[in-house]
C-alpha positions as CSV (number, residue, x, y, z in Angstrom):
1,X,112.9,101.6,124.5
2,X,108.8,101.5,124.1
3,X,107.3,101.0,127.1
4,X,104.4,98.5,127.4
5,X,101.5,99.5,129.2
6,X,99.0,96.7,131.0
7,X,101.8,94.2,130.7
8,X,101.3,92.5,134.4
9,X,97.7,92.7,133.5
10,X,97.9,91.0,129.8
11,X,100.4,88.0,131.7
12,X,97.1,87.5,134.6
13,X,94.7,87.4,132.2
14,X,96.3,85.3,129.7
15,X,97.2,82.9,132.1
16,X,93.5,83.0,133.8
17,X,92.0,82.3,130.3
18,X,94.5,80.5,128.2
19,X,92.2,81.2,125.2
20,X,88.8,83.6,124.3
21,X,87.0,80.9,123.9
22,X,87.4,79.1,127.0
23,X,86.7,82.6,128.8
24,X,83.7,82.8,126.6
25,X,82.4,79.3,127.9
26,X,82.6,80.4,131.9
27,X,79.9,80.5,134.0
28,X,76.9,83.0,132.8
29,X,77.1,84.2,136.3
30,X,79.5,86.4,136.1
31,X,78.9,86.8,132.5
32,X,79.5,90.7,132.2
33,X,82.6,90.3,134.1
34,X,84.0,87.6,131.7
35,X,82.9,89.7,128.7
36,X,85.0,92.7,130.3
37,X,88.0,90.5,130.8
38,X,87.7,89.2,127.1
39,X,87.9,93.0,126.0
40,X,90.1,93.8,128.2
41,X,92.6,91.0,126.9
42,X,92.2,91.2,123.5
43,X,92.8,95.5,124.0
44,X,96.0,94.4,125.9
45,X,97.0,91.8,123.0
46,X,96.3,94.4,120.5
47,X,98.7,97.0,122.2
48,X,101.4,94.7,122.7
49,X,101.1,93.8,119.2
50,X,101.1,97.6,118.2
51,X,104.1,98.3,120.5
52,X,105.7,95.1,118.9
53,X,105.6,97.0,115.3
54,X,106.6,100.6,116.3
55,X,109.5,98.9,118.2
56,X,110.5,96.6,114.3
57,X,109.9,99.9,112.3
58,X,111.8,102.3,115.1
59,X,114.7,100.1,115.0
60,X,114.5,99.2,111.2
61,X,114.5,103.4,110.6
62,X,117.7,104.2,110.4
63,X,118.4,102.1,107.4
64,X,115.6,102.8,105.2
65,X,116.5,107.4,106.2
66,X,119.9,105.8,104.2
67,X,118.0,104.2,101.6
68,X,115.8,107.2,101.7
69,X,119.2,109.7,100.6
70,X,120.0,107.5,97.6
71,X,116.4,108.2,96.6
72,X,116.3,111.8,97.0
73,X,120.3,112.0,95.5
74,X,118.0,109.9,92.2
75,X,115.3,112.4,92.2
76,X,117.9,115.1,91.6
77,X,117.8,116.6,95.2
78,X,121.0,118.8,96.9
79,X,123.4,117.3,98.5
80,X,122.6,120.0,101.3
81,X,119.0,119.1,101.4
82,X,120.1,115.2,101.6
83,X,122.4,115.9,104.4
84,X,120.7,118.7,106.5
85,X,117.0,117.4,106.3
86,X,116.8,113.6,104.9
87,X,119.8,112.8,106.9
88,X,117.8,114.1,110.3
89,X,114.4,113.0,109.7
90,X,112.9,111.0,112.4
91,X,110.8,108.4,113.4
92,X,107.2,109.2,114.9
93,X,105.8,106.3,116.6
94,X,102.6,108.6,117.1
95,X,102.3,108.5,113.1
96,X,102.4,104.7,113.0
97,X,99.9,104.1,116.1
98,X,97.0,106.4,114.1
99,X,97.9,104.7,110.8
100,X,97.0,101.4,111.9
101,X,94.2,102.4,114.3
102,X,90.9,101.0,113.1
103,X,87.7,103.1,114.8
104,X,86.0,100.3,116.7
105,X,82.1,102.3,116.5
106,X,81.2,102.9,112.9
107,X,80.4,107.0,112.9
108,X,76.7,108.0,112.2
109,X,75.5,110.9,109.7
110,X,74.0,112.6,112.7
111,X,77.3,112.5,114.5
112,X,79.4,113.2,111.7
113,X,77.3,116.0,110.0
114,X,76.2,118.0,113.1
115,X,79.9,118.6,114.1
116,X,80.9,119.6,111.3
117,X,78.1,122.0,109.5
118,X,77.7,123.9,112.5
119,X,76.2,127.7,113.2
120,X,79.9,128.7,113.7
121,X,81.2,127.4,110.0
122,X,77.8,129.1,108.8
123,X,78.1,132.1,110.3
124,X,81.7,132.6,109.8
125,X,82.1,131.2,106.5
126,X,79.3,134.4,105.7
127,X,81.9,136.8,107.2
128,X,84.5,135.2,105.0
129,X,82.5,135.7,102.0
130,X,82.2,139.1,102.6
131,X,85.7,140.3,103.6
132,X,87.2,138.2,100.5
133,X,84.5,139.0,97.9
134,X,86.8,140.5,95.5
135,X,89.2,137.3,95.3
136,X,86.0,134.9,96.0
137,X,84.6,136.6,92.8
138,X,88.0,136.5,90.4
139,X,88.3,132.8,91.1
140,X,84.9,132.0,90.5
141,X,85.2,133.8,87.0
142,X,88.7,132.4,86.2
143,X,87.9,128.8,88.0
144,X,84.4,128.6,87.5
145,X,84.1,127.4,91.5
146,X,81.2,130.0,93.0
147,X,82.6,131.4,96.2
148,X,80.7,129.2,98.8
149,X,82.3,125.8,97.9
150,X,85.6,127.1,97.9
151,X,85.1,128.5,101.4
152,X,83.0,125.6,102.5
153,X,86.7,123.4,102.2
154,X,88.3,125.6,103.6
155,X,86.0,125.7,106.5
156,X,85.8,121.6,106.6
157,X,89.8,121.0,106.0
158,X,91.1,123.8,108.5
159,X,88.3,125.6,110.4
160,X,89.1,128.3,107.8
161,X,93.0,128.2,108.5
162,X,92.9,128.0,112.4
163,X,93.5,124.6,112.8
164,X,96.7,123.5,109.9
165,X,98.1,120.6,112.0
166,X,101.0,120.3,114.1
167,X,102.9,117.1,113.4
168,X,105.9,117.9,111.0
169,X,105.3,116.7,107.4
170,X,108.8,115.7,106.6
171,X,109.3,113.6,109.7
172,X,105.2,111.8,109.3
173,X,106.0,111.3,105.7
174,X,109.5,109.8,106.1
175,X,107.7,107.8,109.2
176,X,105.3,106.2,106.6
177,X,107.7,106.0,104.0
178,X,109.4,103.5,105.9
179,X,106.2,101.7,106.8
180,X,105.9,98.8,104.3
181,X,102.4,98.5,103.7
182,X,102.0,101.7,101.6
183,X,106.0,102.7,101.4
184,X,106.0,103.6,97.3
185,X,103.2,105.7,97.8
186,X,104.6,107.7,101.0
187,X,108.2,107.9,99.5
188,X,106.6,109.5,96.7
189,X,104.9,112.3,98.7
190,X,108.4,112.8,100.8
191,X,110.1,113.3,98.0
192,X,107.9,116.0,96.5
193,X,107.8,117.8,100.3
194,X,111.2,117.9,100.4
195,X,110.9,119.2,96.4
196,X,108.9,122.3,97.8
197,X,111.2,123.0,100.5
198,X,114.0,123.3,98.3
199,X,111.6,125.0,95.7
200,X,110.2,127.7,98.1
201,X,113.1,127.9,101.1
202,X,110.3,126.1,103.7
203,X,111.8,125.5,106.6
204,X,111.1,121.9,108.0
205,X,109.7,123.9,111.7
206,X,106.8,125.3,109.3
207,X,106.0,122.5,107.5
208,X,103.6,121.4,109.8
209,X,100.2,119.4,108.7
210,X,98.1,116.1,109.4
211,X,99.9,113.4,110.7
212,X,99.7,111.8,106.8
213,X,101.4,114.6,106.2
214,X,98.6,116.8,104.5
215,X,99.5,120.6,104.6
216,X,98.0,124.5,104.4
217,X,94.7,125.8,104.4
218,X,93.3,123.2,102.4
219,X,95.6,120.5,103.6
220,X,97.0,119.1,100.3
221,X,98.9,116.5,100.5
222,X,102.7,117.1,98.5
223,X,101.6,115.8,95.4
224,X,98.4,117.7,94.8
225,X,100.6,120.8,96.3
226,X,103.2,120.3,93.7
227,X,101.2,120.2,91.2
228,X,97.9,122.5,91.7
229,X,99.0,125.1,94.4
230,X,99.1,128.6,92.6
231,X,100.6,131.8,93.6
232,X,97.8,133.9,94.5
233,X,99.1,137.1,96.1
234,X,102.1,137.4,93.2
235,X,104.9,137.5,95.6
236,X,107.1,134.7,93.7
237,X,106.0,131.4,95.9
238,X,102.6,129.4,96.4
239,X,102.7,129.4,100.4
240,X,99.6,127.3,101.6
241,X,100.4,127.7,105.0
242,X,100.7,131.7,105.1
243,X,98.9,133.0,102.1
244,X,94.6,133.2,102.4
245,X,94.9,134.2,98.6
246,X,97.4,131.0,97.8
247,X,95.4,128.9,99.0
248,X,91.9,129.9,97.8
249,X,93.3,130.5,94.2
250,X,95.0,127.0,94.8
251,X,91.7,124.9,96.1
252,X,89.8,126.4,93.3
253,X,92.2,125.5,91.2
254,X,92.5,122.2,92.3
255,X,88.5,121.6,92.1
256,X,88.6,123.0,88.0
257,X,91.4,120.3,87.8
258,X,88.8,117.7,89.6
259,X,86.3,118.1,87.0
260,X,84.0,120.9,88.7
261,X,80.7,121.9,86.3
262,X,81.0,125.9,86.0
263,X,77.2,126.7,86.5
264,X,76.3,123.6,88.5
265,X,75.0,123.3,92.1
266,X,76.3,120.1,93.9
267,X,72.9,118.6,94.5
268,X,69.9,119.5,96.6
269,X,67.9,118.0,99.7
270,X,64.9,116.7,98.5
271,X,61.5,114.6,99.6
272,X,60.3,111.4,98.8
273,X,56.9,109.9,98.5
274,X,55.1,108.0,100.9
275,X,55.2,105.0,98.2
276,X,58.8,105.4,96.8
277,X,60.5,102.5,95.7
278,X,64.3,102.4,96.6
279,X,65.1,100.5,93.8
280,X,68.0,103.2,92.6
281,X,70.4,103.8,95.2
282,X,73.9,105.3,95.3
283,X,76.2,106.7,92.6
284,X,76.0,103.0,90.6
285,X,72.2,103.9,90.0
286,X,71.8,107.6,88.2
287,X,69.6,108.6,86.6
288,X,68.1,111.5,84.7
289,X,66.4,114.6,86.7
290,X,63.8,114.4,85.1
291,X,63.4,110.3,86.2
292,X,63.1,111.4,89.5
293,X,60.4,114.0,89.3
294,X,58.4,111.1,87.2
295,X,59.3,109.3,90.4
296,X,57.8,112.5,92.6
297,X,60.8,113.3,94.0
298,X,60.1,117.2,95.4
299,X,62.4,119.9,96.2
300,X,62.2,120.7,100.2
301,X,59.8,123.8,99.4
302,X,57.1,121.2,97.9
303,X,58.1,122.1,94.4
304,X,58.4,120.0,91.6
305,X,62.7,119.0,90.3
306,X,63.3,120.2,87.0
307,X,62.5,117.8,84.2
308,X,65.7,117.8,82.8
309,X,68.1,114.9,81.6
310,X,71.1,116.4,84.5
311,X,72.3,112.9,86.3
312,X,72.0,112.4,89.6
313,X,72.1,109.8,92.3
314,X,70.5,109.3,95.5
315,X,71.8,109.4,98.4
316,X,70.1,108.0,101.9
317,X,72.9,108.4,105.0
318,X,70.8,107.7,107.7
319,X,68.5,105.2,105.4
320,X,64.6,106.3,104.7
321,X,64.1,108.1,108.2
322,X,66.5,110.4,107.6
323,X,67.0,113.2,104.9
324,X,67.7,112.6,101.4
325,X,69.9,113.6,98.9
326,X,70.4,114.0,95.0
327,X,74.1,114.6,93.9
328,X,75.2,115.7,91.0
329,X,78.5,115.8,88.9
330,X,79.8,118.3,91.1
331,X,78.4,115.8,94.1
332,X,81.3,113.9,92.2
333,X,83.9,115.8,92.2
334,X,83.9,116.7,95.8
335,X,84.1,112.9,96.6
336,X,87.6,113.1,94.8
337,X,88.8,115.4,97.0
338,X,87.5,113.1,99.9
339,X,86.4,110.1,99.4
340,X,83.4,110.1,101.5
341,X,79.4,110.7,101.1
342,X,79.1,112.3,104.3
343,X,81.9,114.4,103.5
344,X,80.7,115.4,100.5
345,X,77.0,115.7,101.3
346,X,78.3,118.4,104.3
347,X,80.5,120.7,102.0
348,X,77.7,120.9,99.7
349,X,75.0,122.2,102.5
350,X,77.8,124.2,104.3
351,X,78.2,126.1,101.2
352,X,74.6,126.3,100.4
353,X,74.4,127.3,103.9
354,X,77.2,130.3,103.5
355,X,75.4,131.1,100.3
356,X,71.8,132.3,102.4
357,X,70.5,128.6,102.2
358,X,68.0,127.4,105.0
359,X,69.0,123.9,107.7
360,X,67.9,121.0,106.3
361,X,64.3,120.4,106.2
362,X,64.6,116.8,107.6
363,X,66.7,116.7,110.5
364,X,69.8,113.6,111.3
365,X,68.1,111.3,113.3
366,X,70.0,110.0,116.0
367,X,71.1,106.7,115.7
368,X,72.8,104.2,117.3
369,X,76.9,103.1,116.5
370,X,77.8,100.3,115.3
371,X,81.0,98.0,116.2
372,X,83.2,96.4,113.7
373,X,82.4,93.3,115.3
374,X,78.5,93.7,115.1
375,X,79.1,94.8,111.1
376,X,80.6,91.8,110.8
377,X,78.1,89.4,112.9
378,X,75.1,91.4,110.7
379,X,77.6,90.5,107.1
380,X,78.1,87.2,108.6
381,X,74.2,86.4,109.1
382,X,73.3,88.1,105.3
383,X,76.0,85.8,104.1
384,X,74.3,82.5,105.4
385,X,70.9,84.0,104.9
386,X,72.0,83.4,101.0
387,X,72.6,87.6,100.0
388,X,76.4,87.3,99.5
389,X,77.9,90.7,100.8
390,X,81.9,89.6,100.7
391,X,84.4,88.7,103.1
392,X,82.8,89.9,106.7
393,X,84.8,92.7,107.6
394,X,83.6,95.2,110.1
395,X,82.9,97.4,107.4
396,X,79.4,98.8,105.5
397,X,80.5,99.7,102.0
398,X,78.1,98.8,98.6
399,X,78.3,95.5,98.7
400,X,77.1,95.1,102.5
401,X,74.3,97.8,101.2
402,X,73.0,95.5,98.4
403,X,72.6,92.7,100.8
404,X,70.9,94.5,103.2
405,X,68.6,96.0,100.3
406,X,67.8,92.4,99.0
407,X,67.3,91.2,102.6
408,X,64.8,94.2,103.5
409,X,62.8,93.3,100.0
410,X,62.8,89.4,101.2
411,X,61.1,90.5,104.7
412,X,58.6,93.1,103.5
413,X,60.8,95.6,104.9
414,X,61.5,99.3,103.7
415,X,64.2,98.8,101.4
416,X,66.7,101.4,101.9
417,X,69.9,99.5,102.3
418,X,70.8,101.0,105.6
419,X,71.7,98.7,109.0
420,X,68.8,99.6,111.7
421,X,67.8,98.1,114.5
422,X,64.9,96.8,112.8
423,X,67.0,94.7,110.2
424,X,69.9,93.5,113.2
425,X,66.5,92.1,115.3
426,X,64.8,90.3,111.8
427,X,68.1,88.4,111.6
428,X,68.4,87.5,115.0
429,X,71.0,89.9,116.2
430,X,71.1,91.7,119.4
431,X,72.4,95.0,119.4
């Protein structure tokens, strides 16, 4: 039994205000207090309505851990694994709330960036360097992966292997499994977790990770553990959870798999001109090195970029006030491991960083968050302002970017493709 919480609440205000929009039209008196009961309603229909699905999927559980055996008995798992481990997996209603949690605030570079590159990952991803420079150096010569990438994941994933997760893989992954929205591709994963237990002898008390059931060091999830993780220390069993060398030798690995350019830096900070144009932004629009210094793009110590025909794309996370980014291929391959800019513009200072690089010479400026709700007012307003951006949903990817480039160029405006105040006021928004 899942108990509801705010239940006597959700029945008072649903029967105050029969619907949001007859709450919305109450008195502007006490219009802060109607706004508060409208949130608070809609955060009590949106728990009952979560509670509603963990109770369907913790009741329809059972079945689909049977449905789950005949899979593993196809997939040419033991009859002891099937009946010791698949047999007792269980349900995690934790697992199900995160996987449907939407953040409502949009997450800024500044926020993002500053938690994560910190002094503390510098200074001890430096230590690191130093205490595993033998091992650092044999994967960069055998991986071609210099040292401070490798321990620049490590040091974003796992706070270089002191945080691994808690939630048990097995059970998260059999929890998901059973979810249909994404079951094939969570059955998949359980199936190759419980492959690397029988594999290796893991117990399922030590095969702890995220709770979408990454794992190790370098949190890979059971797929990309089955099939990059390497034996690094020789001792007959790639063990990401126990083994430094494992899973080192394994992320570089896994990088050299990616596509990583031996010899290549992942990109660079860099300056514009007073004058610049905008006109080529994000990894759609690269273009040669040497492009950009025609453009007088500078490196951060005033120097000219090479004039040479390297790609790279420009990257602008907190739009033109912020700093400013060229990525390269490698720029590239870090975004498959993580499919995020910010991600992938922090790995490559942290390891610059590690490496004896300086801060950034243009700082994160703070910014404010944005709602899913005001994304989708400010996509709403672009649409009937006639610069199509899609569907409005709450969320600023490239095609929200474009309209807010072509919008900016319509008003005069800087034309950086990034959501500020300035463009939220010259539609008529309030933030």
């Amino acid at each position: 039994m899942i108990k509801l919480k705010g239940m006597s609440y959700l029945a008072a205000s649903i029967a105050a205000c029969v619907s949001l929009s007859a709450c919305s039209s109450a008195p502007t008196s006490g219009g802060s207090n109607s706004q508060t009961a409208i949130a608070e309603t809609q955060a009590a229909v949106q728990e009952m309505q979560l509670s509603d699905t963990i109770a369907a999927h913790a009741a329809a559980f059972p079945t689909c851990v049977a449905n789950l055996q005949d899979r593993a008995r196809s997939e040419g798992l033991s009859e002891v694994t099937i009946q010791d481990t698949v047999a007792s997996l269980q349900f995690v209603p934790k697992v199900i709330e995160l996987d449907q949690a939407q953040p409502e605030f949009s997450q800024t570079f500044n926020n993002y960036f500053t938690k994560r590159a910190t002094d503390w990952r510098v200074n001890e991803g430096r230590r690191l360097l130093k205490k595993h420079r033998v091992l650092l150096d044999k994967l960069a010569q055998e991986y071609g992966v210099p040292p401070q990438y490798i321990l620049s994941f490590w040091g974003l994933e796992t706070n270089y292997g002191s945080y691994k997760g808690k939630m048990s893989v097995l059970d998260s992954l059999a929890t998901l499994a059973c979810e249909p929205r994404r079951s094939g591709y969570f059955t998949t994963e359980l199936m190759q977790a419980l492959k690397l237990k029988e594999k290796y002898g893991f117990d399922k008390s030590t095969m702890v990770g995220s709770w979408a059931g990454a794992m190790g060091h370098t949190q890979f999830m059971p797929s990309a553990y089955a099939k990059y993780a390497i034996d690094g220390d020789g001792d007959g069993k790639a063990d990401l959870w126990n083994s430094t060398e494992d899973a080192l030798t394994s992320a570089a690995n896994f990088l050299q798999h990616l596509g990583w350019q031996r010899n290549e830096r992942w990109g660079r900070e860099v300056l514009l001109p007073r004058n610049f144009s905008y006109e080529n932004l994000g990894a759609k629009q690269a273009q040669p090195l040497s492009r950009w210094a025609a453009e007088s793009v500078m490196q951060t110590n005033g120097q000219p970029l090479p004039a040479i025909e390297m790609k790279a794309a420009l990257y602008l996370p907190s739009g033109h006030t912020g700093p400013a980014f060229l990525g390269y291929e490698n720029f590239n391959v870090i975004m498959r491991w993580n499919r995020s800019e910010f991600y992938a513009i922090t790995v490559g200072h942290l390891a610059d960083r590690i490496n004896g690089g300086e801060p950034l010479k243009v700082a994160p400026p703070e910014q404010p968050r944005l709602s899913r709700e005001q994304i989708k007012q400010l996509q709403t307003k672009l649409n009937e302002s006639g610069f199509d951006v899609g569907k409005p949903d709450g969320v600023l990817g490239r095609n929200s970017a474009a309209g807010i480039q072509a919008f900016q160029r319509s008003q005069k405006m800087i034309a950086d493709g990034f959501p500020s105040p300035e463009v939220f006021s010259a539609l008529g928004i309030s933030l």
